[in-house]
N, C-alpha and C positions, 0 to 999 in steps of 0.2 A: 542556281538552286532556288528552291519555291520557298516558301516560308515554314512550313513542314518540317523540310530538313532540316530546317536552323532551330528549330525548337528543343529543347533536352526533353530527355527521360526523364516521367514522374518519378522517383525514390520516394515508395512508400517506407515510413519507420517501421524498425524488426520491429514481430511481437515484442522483445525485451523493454525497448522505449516505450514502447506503450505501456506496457505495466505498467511502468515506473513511473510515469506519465498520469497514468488511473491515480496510483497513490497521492501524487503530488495535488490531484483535481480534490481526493477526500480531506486530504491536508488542508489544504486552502476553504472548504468547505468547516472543519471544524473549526478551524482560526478564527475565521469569519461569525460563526454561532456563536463562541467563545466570546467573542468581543464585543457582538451584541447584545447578549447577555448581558455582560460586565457592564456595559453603559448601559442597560433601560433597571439595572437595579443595583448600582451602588458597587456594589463588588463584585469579587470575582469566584467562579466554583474554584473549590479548594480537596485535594487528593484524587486526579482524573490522570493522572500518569502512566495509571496501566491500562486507561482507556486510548489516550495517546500513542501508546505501542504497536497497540493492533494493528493501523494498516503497513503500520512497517515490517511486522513481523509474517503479516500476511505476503508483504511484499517477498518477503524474503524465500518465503514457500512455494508460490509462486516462478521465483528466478528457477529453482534447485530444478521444479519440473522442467521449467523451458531450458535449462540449459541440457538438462539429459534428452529431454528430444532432439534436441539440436544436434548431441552429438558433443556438446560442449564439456560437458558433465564429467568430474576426474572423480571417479570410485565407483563406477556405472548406476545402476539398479538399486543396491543397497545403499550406496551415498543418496541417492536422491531421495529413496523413504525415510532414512533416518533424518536427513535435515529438514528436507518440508514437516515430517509428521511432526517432527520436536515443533517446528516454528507456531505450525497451527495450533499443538496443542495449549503452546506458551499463551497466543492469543488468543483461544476459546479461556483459556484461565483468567486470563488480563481483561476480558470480558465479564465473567463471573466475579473477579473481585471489584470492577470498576462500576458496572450497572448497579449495585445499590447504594455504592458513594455517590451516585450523580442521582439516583432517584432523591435520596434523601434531603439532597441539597436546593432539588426541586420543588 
């Protein structure tokens, strides 16, 4: 056998770890500002929870698509509009109420 053979197969991650994976990089990315923040001025912002939400909630709209593509998806069609559209909608809202708590704090 050459060294070829002995090699494995890439396994790229499903779409689905990736998403969730994206989420995790925004996570880590707001933490990170959060805490810079918090250290170059004393404290910390205060009422950003529904800014916190969003990319989970986007996550989650997100899944309901990929899982009905896939095939995965239990309620077909209309499960997957009703629950992403709820999800985004929650987070376009958690946006609306979060951006002027974080404006004002800035």
């Amino acid at each position: 056998m050459n060294e070829e053979e002995k090699k494995d197969e890439v396994v790229y991650a499903t779409p689905m770890k990736r998403l969730w994976a994206w989420v995790g990089v925004v996570y880590m990315v707001i933490l990170v500002l959060l805490s810079t923040y918090g250290l170059a001025h004393g404290y910390y912002l205060r009422g950003i929870a529904p800014l916190m939400m969003v990319p989970a909630l986007c996550g989650v709209g997100g899944s309901a698509i990929l899982r009905y593509r896939s095939g995965w998806g239990r309620g077909g069609l209309p499960a997957c509009i009703l629950i992403s559209g709820a999800s985004f909608l929650l987070a376009l809202l958690d946006l609306v109420r979060g951006i002027p708590v974080l404006i004002a704090q800035l």
